[in-house]
DOTI-153652 format. One record per residue (C-alpha): residue number from 1; x, y, z. Coordinates in steps of 0.1 Angstrom, whole numbers, plus 5000, padded with zeros to 4 digits. Layout:
> num|x|y|z
> NUM|X|Y|Z $
...
This chain:
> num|x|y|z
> 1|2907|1808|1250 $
> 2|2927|1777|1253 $
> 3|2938|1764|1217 $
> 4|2950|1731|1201 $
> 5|2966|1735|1172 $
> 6|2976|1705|1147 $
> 7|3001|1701|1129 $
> 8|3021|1732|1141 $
> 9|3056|1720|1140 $
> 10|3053|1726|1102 $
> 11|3048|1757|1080 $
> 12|3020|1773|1083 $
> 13|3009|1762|1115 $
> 14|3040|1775|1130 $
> 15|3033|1808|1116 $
> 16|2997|1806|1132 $
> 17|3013|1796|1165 $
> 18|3034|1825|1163 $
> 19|3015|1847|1156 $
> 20|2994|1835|1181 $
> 21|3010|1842|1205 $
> 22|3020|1873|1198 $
> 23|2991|1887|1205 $
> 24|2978|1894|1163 $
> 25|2948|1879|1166 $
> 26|2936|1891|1200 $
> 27|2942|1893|1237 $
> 28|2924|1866|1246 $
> 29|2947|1834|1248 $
> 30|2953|1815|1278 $
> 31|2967|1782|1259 $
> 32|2980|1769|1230 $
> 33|2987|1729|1228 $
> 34|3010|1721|1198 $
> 35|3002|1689|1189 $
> 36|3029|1672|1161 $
> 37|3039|1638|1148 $
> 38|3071|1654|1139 $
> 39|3074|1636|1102 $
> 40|3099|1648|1081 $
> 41|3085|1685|1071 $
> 42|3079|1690|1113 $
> 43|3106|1711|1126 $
> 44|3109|1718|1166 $
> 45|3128|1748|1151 $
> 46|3100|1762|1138 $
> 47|3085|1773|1172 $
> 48|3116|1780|1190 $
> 49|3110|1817|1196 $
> 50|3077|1809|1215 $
> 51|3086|1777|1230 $
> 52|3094|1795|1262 $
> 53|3058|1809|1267 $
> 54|3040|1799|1297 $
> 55|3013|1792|1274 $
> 56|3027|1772|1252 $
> 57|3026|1732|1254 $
> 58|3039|1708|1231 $
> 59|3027|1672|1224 $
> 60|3038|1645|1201 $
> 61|3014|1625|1185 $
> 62|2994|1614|1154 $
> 63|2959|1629|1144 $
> 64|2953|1590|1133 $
> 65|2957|1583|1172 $
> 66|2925|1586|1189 $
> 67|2937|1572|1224 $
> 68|2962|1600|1227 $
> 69|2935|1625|1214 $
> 70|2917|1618|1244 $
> 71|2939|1624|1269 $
> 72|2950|1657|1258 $
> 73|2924|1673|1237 $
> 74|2897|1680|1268 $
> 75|2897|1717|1282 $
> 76|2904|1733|1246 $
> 77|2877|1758|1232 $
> 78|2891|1759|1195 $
> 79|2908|1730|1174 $
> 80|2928|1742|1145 $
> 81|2937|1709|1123 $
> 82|2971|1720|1100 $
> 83|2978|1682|1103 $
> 84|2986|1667|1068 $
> 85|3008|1656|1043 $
> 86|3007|1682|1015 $
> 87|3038|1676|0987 $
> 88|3016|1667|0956 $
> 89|3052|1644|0944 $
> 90|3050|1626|0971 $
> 91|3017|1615|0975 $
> 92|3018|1606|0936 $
> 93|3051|1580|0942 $
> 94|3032|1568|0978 $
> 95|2997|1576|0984 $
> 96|2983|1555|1013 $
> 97|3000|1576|1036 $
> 98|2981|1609|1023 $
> 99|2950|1591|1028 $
> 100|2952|1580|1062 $
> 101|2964|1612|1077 $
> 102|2949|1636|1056 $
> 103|2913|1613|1058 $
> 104|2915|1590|1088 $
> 105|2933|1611|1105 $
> 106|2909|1640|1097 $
> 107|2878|1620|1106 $
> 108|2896|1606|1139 $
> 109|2898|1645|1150 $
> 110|2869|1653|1144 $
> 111|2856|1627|1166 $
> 112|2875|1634|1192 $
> 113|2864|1671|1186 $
> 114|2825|1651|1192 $
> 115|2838|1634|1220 $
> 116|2851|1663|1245 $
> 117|2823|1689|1233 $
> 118|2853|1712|1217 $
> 119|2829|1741|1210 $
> 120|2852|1755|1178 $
> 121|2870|1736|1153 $
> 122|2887|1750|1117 $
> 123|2896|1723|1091 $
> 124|2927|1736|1069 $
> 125|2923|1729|1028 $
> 126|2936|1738|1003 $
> 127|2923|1751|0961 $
> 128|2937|1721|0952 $
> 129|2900|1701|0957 $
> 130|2886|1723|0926 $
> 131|2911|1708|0903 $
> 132|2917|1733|0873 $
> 133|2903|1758|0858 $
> 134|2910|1777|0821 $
> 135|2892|1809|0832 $
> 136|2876|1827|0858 $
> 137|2877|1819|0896 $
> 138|2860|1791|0920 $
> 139|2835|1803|0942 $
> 140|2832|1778|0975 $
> 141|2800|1765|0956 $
> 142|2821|1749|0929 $
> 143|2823|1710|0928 $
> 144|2854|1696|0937 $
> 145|2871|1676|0909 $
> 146|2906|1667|0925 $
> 147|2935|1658|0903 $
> 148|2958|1641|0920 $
> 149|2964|1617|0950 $
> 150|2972|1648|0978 $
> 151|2938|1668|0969 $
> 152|2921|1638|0964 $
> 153|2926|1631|0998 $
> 154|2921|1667|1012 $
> 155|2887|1666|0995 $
> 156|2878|1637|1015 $
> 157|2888|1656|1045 $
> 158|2864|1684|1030 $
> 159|2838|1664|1027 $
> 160|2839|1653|1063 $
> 161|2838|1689|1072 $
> 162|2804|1689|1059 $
> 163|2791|1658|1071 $
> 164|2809|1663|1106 $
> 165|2786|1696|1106 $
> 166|2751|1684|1092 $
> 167|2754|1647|1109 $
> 168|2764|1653|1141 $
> 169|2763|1696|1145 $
> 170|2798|1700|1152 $
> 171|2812|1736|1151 $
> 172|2833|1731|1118 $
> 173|2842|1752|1092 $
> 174|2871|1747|1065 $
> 175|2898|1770|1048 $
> 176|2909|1765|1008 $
> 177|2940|1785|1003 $
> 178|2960|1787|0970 $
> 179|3001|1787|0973 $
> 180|3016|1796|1001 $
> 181|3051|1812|1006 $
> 182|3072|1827|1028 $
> 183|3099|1823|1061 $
> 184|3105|1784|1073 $
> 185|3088|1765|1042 $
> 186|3103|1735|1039 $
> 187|3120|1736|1009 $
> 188|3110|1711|0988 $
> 189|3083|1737|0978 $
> 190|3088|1761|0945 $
> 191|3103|1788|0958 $
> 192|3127|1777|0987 $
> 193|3137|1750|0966 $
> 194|3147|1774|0942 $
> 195|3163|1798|0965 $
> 196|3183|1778|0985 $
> 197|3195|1756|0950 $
> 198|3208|1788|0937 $
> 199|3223|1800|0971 $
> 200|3246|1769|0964 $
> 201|3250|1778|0927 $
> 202|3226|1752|0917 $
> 203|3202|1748|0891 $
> 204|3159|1758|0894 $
> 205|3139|1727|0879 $
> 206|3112|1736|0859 $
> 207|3078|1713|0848 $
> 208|3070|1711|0812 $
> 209|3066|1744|0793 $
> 210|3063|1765|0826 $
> 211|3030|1777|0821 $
> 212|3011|1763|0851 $
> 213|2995|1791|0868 $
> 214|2989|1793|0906 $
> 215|2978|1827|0928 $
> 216|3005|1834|0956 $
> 217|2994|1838|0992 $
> 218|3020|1848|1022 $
> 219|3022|1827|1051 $
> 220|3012|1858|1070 $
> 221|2981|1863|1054 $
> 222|2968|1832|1049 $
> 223|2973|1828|1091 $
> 224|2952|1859|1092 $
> 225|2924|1848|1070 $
> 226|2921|1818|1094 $
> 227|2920|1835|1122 $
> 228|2892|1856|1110 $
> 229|2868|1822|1104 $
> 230|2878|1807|1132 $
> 231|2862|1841|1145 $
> 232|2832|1849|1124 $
> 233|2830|1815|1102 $
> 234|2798|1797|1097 $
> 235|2795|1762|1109 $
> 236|2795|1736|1078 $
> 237|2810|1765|1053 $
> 238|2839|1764|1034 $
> 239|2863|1797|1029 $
> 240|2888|1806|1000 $
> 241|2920|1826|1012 $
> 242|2934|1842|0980 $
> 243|2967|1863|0977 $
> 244|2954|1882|0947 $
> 245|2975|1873|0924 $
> 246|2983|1850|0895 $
> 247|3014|1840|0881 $
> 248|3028|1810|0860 $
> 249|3061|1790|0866 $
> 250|3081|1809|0844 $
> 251|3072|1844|0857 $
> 252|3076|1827|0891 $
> 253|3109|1815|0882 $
> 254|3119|1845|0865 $
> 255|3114|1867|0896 $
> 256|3132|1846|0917 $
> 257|3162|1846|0894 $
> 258|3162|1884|0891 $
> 259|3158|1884|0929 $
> 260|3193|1861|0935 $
> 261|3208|1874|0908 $
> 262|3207|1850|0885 $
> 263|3194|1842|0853 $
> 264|3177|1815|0825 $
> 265|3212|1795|0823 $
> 266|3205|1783|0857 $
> 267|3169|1766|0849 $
> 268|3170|1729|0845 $
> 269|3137|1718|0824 $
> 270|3123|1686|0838 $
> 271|3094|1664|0826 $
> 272|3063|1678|0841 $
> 273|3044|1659|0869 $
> 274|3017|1635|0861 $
> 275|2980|1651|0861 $
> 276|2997|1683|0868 $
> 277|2967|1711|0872 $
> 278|2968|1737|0841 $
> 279|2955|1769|0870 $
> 280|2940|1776|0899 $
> 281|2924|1805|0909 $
> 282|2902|1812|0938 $
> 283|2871|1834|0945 $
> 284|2878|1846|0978 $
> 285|2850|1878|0983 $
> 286|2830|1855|1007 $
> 287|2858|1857|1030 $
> 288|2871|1895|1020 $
> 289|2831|1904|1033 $
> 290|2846|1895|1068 $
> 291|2870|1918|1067 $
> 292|2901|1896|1050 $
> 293|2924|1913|1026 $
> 294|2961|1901|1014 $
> 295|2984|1928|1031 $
> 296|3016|1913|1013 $
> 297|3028|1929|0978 $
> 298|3045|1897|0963 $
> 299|3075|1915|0954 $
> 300|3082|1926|0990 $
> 301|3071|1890|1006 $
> 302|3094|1874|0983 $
> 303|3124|1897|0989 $
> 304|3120|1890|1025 $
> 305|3116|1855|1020 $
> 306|3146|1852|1000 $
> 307|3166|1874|1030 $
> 308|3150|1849|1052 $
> 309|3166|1816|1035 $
> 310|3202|1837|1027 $
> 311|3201|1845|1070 $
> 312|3188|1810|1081 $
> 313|3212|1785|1065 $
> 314|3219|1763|1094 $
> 315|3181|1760|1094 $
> 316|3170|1746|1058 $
> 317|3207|1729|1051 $
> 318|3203|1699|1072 $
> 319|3162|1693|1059 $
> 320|3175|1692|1024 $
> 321|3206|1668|1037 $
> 322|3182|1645|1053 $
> 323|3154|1648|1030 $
> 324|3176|1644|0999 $
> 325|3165|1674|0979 $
């Protein structure tokens, strides 16, 4: 199976690359195409360690660019679109940019998918389309009520997921994760943000009263849960990938600290983000049916994350230089 993979210079689709292959979700991978713009959260780095794979192929170029699409998206059997701009700050101070490459650039995909008969595509999302909820957990049934200009945009792209399927029949489903963590997140997220400011003796900033609540998902097993609806996913249906468990910013930041040794004398309070979500928290049983299940305790993902950022300085120290952080 020959995969093109979007977005993979960054995060999570890294990890899926990886991972890839690796050879941990099957034998049976003749290709993968990395295809990147290379913004400021893409990092080259991120797929050294496969980059050498006679597999592996990288090419540069925007999901918006559907000239490009068509020269290099032919001959793939599965499309997996990572491709987006995710930090909810930064699409609150600027957010045409979220739209067009989270929505146009979503929809010019897709159409390329249409175009070149690609007989498997998988949409990455995120919970963030639900909005916030008090109590209980969203099912995939549950409207979406987006918050801010980021989800806003990714439910858009959801939306497209669905009409890309019932329109036209494409071979699309869509993943809705909750937070992610783990080795080579670019740290302007929580918690390498917050590792990495108190390697240096910094201070942690914390939003409002610290009582936001958001379930925490490794890397590892959010990549997993993917590759399991990529596998056995219905076309036009949407999937929640949980980690299982809940916490708010202050037990969040609390761990951390107790992790690095530090402690409440190195949190900065700062005025919380505008529309910021109360909690989400996501139903994911239709998914654990299939076989998914989180196979990362927090405690030990997070200690290995944090002995991942204290090993790999000369890796995050120039993106916060050049991002500013």
């Amino acid at each position: 199976m020959r995969y093109f993979v979007t977005g993979a210079a960054g995060f999570i689709g890294s990890h899926f690359v990886r991972q890839l292959l690796g050879g941990a979700y099957g034998p049976d991978v003749t290709g993968v195409t990395v295809y990147d713009k290379l913004t400021y959260a893409g990092n080259p780095a991120n797929l050294e360690s496969v980059a050498g794979d006679p597999r592996y192929a990288f090419v540069k170029g925007d999901i918006c660019d559907g000239t490009l699409l068509d020269s290099v998206l032919p001959g793939h059997d599965i499309v997996v679109n990572f491709a987006a701009e995710t930090h909810v700050d930064r699409s609150i101070s600027g957010p045409q940019e979220f739209l067009l490459t989270n929505v146009v650039g979503a929809q010019t995909l897709f159409d390329a998918c249409l175009r070149h008969g690609i007989p498997r595509t998988v949409h990455i999302g995120t919970d963030e389309v639900y909005g916030s909820i008090d109590e209980g957990s969203w099912t995939e049934s549950e409207p979406l009520l987006p918050n801010s200009p980021y989800s806003a945009a990714k439910a858009a792209a959801e939306m497209l997921v669905r009409a890309y399927h019932v329109t036209y029949g494409l071979n699309i489903s869509s993943t809705r994760c909750s937070n992610n963590y783990g080795p080579y997140q670019f740290p302007e997220k929580l918690i390498p943000l917050f590792v990495t400011n108190l390697i240096d003796g910094g201070k942690v900033p914390l939003y409002g009263d610290g009582l936001n609540v958001r379930d925490w998902l490794h890397v590892d097993d959010h990549c997993r849960g993917i590759a399991i609806v990529i596998d056995k996913g219905e076309p036009g249906q949407s999937y929640n990938i949980g980690g299982g468990l809940e916490l708010n910013n202050r037990e969040i930041t609390e761990q951390v600290l107790d992790a690095m040794g530090a402690d409440w004398d190195s949190v900065r309070p700062v005025e919380d983000r505008k529309g910021h979500d109360r909690r989400y928290s996501v139903d994911d049983s239709r998914l654990r049916a299939m076989g998914y299940e989180p196979q990362h305790a927090f405690a030990d993902g997070l200690a290995e994350t944090i002995a991942w950022y204290r090993a790999n300085e000369p890796w995050w120290r120039p993106l916060k230089a050049k991002a500013a952080i």
